[in-house]
C-alpha positions as CSV (number, residue, x, y, z in Angstrom):
1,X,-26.1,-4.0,-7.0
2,X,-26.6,-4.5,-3.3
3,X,-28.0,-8.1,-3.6
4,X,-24.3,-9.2,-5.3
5,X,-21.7,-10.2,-2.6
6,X,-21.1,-11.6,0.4
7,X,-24.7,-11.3,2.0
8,X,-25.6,-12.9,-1.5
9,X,-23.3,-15.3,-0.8
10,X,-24.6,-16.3,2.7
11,X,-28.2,-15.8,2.0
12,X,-29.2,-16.7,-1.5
13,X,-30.3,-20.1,-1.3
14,X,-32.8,-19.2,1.3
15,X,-36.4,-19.0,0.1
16,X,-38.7,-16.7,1.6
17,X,-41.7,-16.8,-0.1
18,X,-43.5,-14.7,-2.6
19,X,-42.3,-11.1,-2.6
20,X,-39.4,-11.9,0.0
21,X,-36.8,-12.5,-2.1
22,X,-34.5,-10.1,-1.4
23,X,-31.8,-11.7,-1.7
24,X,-31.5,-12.8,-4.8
25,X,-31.4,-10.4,-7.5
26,X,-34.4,-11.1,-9.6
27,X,-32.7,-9.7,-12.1
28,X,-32.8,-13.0,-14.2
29,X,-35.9,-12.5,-16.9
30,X,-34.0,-9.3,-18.2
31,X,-30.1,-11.1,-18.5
32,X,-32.2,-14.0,-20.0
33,X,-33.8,-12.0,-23.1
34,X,-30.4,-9.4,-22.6
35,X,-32.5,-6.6,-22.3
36,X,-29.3,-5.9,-19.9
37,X,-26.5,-8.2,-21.2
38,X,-24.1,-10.3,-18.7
39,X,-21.3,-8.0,-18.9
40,X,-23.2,-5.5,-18.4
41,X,-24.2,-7.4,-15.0
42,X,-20.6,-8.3,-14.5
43,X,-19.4,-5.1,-15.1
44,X,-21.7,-2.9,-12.6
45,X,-20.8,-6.1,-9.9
46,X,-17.2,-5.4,-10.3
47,X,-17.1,-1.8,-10.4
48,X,-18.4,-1.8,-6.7
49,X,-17.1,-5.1,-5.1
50,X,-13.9,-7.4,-5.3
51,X,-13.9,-10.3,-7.5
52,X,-13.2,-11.8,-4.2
53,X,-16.5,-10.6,-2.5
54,X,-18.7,-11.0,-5.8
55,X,-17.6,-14.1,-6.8
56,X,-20.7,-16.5,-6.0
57,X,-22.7,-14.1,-7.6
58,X,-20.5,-13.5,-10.4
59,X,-20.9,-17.4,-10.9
60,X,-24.1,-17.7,-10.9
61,X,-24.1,-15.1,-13.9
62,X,-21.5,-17.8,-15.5
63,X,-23.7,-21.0,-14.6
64,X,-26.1,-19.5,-17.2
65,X,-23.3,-18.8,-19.9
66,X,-21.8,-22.5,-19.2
67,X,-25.2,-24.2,-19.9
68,X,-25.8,-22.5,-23.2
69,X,-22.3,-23.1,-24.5
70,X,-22.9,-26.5,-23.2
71,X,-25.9,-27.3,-25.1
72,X,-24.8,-25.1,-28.4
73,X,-22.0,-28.2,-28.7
74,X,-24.5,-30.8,-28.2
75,X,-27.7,-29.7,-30.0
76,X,-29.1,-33.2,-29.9
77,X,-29.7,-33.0,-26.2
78,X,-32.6,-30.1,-27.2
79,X,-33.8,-32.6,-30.0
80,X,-34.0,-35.6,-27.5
81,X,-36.0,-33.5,-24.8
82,X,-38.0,-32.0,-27.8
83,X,-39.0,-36.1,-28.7
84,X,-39.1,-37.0,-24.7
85,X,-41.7,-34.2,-24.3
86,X,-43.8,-35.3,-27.6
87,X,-44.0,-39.1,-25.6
88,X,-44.7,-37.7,-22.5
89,X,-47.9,-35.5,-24.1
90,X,-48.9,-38.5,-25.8
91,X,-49.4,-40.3,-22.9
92,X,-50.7,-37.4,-21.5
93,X,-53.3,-37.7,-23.9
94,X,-53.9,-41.5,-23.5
95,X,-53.5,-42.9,-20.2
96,X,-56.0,-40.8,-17.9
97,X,-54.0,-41.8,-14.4
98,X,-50.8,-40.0,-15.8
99,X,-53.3,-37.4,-16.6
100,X,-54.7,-36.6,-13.7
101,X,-51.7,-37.0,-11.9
102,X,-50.1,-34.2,-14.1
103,X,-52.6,-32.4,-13.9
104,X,-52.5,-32.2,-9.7
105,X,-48.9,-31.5,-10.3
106,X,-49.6,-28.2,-12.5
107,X,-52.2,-27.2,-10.7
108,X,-50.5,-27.9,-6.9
109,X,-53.1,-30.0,-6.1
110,X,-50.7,-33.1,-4.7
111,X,-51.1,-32.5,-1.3
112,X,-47.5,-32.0,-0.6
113,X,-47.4,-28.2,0.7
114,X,-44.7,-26.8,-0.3
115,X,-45.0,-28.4,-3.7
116,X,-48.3,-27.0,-4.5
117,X,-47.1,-23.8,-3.0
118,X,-44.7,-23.7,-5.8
119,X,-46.7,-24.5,-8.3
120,X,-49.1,-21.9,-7.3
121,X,-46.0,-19.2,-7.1
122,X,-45.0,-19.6,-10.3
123,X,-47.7,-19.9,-12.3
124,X,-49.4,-16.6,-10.5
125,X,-45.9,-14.6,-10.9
126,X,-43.9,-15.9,-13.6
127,X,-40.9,-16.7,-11.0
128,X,-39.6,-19.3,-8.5
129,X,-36.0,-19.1,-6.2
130,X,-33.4,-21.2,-8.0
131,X,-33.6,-23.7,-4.6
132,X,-36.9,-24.1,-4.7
133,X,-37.1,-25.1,-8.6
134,X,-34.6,-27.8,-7.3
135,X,-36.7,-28.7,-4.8
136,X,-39.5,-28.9,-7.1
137,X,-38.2,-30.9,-10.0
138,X,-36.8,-33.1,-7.7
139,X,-40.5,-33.8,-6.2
140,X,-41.5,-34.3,-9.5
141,X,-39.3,-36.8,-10.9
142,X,-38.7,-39.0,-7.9
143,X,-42.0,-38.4,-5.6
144,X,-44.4,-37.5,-8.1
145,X,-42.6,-40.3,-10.6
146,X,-43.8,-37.8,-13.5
147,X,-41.6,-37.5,-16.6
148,X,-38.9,-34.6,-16.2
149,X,-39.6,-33.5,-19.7
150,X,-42.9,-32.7,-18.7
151,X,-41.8,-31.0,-15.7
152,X,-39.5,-28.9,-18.2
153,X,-42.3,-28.0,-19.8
154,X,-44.3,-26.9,-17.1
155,X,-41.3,-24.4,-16.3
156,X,-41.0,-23.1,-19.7
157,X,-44.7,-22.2,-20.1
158,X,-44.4,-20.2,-17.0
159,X,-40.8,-19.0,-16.3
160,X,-40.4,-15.0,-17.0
161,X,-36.6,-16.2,-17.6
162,X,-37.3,-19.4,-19.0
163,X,-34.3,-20.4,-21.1
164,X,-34.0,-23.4,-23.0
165,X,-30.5,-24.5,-21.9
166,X,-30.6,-23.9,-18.2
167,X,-34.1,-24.9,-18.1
168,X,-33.6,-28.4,-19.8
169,X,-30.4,-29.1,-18.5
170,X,-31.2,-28.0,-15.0
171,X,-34.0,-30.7,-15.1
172,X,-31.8,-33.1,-16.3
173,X,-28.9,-32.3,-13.8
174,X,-32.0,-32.8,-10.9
175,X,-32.7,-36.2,-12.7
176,X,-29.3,-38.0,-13.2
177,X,-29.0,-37.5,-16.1
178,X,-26.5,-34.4,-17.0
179,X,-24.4,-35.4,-14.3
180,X,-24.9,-39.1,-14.9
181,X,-25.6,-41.6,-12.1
182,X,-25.6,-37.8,-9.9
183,X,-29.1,-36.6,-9.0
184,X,-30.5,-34.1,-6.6
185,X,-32.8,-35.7,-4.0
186,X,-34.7,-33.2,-2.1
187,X,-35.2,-33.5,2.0
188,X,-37.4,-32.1,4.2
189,X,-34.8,-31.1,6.6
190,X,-33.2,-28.8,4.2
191,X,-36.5,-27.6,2.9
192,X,-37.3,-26.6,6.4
193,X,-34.2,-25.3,6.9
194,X,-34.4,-22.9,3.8
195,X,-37.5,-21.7,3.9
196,X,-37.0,-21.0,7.4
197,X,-39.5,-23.4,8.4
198,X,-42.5,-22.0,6.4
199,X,-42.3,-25.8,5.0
200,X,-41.5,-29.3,6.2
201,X,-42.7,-32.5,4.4
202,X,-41.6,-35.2,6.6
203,X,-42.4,-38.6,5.6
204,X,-43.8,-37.3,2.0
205,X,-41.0,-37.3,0.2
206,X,-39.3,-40.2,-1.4
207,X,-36.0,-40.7,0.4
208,X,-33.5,-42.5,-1.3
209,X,-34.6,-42.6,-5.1
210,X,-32.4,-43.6,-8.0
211,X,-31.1,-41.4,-10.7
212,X,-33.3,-42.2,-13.7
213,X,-30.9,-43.6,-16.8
214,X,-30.5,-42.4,-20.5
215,X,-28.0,-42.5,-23.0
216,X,-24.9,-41.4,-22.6
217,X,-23.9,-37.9,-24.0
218,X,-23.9,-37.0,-27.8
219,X,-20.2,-36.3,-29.0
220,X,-19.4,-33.1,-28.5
221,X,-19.4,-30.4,-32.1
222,X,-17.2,-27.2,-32.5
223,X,-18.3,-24.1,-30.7
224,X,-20.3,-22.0,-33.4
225,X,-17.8,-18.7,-34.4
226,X,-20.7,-16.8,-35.5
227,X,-20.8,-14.8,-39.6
228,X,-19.3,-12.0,-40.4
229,X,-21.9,-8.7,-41.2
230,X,-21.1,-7.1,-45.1
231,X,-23.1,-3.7,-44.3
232,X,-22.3,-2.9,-47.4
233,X,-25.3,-5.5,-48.8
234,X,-28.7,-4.1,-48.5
235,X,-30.2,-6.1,-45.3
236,X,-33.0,-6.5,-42.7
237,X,-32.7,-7.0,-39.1
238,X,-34.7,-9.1,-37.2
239,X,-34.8,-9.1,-33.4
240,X,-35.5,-12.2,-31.2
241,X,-36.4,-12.7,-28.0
242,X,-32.7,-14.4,-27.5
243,X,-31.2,-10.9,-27.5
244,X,-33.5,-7.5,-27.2
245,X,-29.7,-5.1,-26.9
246,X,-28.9,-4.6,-30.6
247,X,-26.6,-1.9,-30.6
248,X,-23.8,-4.1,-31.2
249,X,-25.2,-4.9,-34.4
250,X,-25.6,-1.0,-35.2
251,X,-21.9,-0.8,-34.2
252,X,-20.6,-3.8,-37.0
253,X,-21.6,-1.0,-39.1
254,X,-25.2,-2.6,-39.7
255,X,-28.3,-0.1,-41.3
256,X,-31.0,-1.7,-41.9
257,X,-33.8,-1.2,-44.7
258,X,-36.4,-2.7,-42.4
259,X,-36.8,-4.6,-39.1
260,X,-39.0,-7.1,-37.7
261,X,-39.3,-9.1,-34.5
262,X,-39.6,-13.0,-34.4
263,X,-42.2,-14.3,-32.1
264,X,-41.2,-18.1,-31.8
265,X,-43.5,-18.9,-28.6
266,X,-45.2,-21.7,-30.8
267,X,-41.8,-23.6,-31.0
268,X,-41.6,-23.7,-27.0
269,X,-44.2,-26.1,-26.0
270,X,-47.0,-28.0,-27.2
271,X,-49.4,-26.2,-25.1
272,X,-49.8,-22.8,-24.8
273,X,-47.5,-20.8,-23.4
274,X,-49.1,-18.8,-20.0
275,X,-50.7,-15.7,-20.7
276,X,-48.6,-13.6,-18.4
277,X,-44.7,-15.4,-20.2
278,X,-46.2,-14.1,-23.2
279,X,-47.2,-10.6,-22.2
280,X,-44.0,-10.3,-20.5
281,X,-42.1,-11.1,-23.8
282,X,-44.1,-8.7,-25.3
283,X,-43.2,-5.9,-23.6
284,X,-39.6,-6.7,-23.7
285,X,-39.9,-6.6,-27.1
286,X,-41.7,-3.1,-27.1
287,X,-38.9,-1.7,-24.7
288,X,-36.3,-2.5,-26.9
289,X,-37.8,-1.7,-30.3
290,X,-39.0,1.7,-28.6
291,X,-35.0,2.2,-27.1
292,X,-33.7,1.5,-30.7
293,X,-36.4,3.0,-32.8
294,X,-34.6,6.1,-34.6
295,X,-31.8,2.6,-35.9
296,X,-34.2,0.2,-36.7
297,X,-36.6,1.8,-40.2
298,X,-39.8,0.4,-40.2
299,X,-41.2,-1.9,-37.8
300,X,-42.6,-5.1,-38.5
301,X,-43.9,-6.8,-35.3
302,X,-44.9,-10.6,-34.6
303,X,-43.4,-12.7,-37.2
304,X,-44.1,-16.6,-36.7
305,X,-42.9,-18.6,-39.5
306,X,-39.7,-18.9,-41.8
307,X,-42.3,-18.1,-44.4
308,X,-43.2,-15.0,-43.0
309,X,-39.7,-14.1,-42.7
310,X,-38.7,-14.7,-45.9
311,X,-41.7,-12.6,-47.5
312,X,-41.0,-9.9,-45.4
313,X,-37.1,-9.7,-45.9
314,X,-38.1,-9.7,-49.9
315,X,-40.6,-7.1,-49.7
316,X,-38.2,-4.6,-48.2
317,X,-35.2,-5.2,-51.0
318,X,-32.6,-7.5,-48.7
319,X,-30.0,-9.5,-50.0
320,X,-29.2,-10.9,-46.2
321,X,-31.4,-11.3,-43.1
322,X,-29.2,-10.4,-40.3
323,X,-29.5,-11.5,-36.6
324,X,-27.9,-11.8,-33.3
325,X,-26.9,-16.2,-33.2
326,X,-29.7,-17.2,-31.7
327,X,-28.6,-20.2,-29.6
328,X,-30.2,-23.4,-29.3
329,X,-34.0,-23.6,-28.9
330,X,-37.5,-22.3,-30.2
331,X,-35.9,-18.8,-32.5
332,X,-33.3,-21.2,-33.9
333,X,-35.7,-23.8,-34.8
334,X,-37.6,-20.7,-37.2
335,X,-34.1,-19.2,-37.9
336,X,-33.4,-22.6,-38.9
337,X,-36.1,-22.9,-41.8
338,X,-34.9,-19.8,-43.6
339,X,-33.3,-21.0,-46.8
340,X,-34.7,-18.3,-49.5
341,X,-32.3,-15.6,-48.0
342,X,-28.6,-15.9,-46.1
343,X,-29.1,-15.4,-42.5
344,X,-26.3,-14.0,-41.1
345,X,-26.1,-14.7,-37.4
346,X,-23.0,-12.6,-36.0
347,X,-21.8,-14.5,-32.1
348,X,-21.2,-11.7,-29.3
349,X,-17.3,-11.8,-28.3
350,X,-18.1,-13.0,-24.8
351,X,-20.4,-16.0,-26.8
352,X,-17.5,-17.2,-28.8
353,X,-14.9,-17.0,-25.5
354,X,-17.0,-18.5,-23.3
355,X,-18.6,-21.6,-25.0
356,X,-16.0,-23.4,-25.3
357,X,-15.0,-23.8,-22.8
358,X,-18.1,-25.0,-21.9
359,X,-16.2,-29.2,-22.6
360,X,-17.3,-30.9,-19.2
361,X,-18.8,-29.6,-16.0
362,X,-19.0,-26.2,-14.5
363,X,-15.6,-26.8,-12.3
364,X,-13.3,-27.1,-15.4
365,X,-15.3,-24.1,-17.2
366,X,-15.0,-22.0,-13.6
367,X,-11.0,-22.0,-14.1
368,X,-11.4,-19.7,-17.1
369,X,-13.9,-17.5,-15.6
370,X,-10.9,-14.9,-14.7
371,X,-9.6,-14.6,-18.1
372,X,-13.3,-14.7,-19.4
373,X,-13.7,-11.1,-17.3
374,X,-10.2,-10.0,-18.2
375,X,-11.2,-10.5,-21.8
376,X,-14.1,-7.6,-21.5
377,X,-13.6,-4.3,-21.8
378,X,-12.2,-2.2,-19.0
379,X,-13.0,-5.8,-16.2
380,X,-10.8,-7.3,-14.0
381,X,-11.1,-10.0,-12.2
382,X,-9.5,-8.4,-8.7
C-alpha cells in the first residue's frame, strides 16, 4: 500500500488528470462493493505503517463508514433525495430551459473547462478524484444553479464506487445542507492550484453563493444490530452488490441450498444506469461468485424484483433468505419488499461498532476511530 501515508497525506487532494492519479489509491470501487473489505484495507495499511503516518488515509477509509452509519440512523434523508430527484426529473421533463441546461451539464458542454473536463472524465472512465467531485458539485449547485439531486444522480449513474450514502450526503455537505448553513464554494485559485494549473476559471464561477436551505435533520433511530443466522433452517443466500466477500457468512456456520445474486440497478436512478457502471458491477459479481463457487450450490444470476426472489428462495426448499444487511439504498429498497420468506440480514462486527457512533459529524465519530481498529482482530492503532 505505497499510496497510504505520508506522501498520501501531502499529495492526495491534487488532481492530475486522467490516468495520473497516483496518489490516491483508486482502490475505492472494490471497498465500495467489498470485494476487499475496510479491514482488510486497514489491516494491510497498518501492518506496514504507523497509525501515526497512515492516519489521513486511514480516515478517509472511515469517512466512508461514518456516512453509511450516518444515513442507516436517518433513512429518511435517502427517501427525501429519492422524492427531490423525482421533482427535479419532472421538471426535467417539462420546462425545456432546465433541460437543456442539464443536459450541457451531463454532457460538459457549459463552457466552463474544467467542469466539462470532469464531466467528460467520468463518464468515459467511471471515476473522478474526490477534490475534483467537490469542485464539480459545487459548480453545479451554485454556478450552474441546477438541483443537487440531479447532480447526485448524475454521479450515481456513472460512479464505479458510487455509494448511496457518501454519494447523497457528499452532495448535500457541498450544498449546505448536511452541514447546515456550511457549504463548499469552489475557487479558481485553488482549482489552479490543485490541478497544478491544468485549470483556472477566473471570473466563471460564482463567488460568494449562499448555502441552499432544507429542513432540518430527521430524528435520529437506533443503529440496526443486525439477525442472528439458524444454519440449522434450510436457507438460500443471496449476494448483493453491497457486499461481494461472503465468507463470513460461510463462517456463521451458513450452507446454503441455492444462491442467487440481486441486481437492484433499477432502484438507483430513474435513467439508466451507464453501460460501463453496469458492466463493472457485473463482473464484480462474477469474481466473487467464481472465488466462492465450491460454498455457494447452484447459481442463480440477475434477480430484479422481491417477486423473483421470493419464487426463487421457494423453488429451492428455504425456510429463510439470508443476506449480508444491506444498508440504506437501491438492494434495501428490493430486500425491503420480501415478505413471503424471513430475510435474515446478519450486520458485520465492524458495521454494528462503527455506526453508532456515527451521532453528529465526522470529528466526534474520529475520537473512536482508535478503539474502532483496536476492536479488529490482531490491529492496533500504534
Amino acid at each position: 500500500m505505497p499510496r497510504s501515508a505520508r506522501d498520501y497525506a501531502a499529495q492526495r487532494n491534487y488532481d492530475r488528470g486522467p490516468g495520473r492519479h497516483h496518489d490516491v489509491s483508486t482502490l475505492s470501487p472494490y471497498i465500495r462493493h467489498r470485494l476487499i473489505t475496510e479491514p482488510e484495507v486497514i489491516g494491510a495499511v497498518l501492518g506496514r505503517y504507523s497509525m501515526t503516518s497512515a492516519e489521513k488515509f486511514v480516515q478517509e477509509v472511515f469517512w466512508r463508514t461514518y456516512w453509511k452509519g450516518w444515513l442507516e440512523m436517518r433513512p429518511a434523508v435517502w427517501a427525501g433525495y429519492r422524492q427531490g430527484l423525482a421533482r427535479a426529473w419532472d421538471n426535467v421533463q417539462t420546462q425545456s430551459g432546465l433541460r437543456a441546461e442539464w443536459e450541457a451539464a451531463c454532457k460538459g458542454e457549459t463552457g466552463i473547462e474544467c467542469f466539462d473536463h470532469w464531466a467528460h472524465e467520468l463518464t468515459e472512465t467511471g471515476y473522478l478524484h474526490n477534490h475534483a467531485r467537490m469542485w464539480f458539485a459545487s459548480i453545479w449547485v451554485f454556478t450552474l444553479r441546477l438541483p443537487w439531486e440531479l447532480g447526485a444522480d448524475f454521479f450515481l449513474r456513472h460512479l464505479y464506487d458510487g455509494d448511496p450514502a457518501s454519494n447523497t450526503l457528499g452532495w448535500r455537505w457541498v450544498a449546505g445542507l448536511q452541514t447546515q448553513g456550511k457549504h463548499y464554494v469552489a475557487r479558481a485559485s485553488n482549482i489552479a492550484k490543485y490541478t497544478e494549473g491544468r485549470f483556472s476559471p477566473q471570473h466563471q464561477l460564482t463567488p460568494d453563493p449562499d448555502p441552499l436551505d432544507g429542513p432540518p435533520h430527521p430524528p435520529r433511530m437506533d443503529a440496526p444490530v443486525g439477525d442472528q443466522v439458524d444454519p440449522s433452517k434450510p436457507s438460500v443466500l443471496l449476494l448483493h452488490e453491497e457486499d461481494l466477500s461472503p465468507g463470513w457468512l460461510f463462517d456463521l456456520g451458513l450452507r446454503p441450498r441455492a444462491t442467487a445474486t440481486l441486481d437492484a440497478t433499477r432502484e438507483t436512478s430513474p435513467l439508466h444506469i451507464a453501460p460501463k457502471v453496469k458492466t463493472f458491477k457485473s463482473a464484480l459479481m462474477a469474481d466473487c461468485t467464481s472465488r466462492w463457487s465450491a460454498s455457494l450450490g447452484p447459481l442463480t444470476p440477475g434477480l430484479t424484483t422481491a417477486q423473483d426472489i421470493e419464487d426463487w428462495a421457494r423453488d429451492a426448499g428455504a425456510q429463510q433468505i439470508v443476506t449480508s444487511y444491506a444498508p440504506v439504498g437501491p438492494a434495501a429498497t428490493v430486500l425491503n419488499e420480501v415478505h413471503a420468506l424471513p430475510v435474515i440480514r446478519p450486520l458485520r462486527d465492524y458495521d454494528r461498532r462503527a455506526w453508532p457512533q456515527a451521532t453528529a459529524g465526522f470529528f466526534k465519530f474520529k475520537k473512536h476511530i482508535p478503539d474502532l481498529i483496536g476492536a479488529m482482530k490482531g490491529l492496533h492503532a500504534v
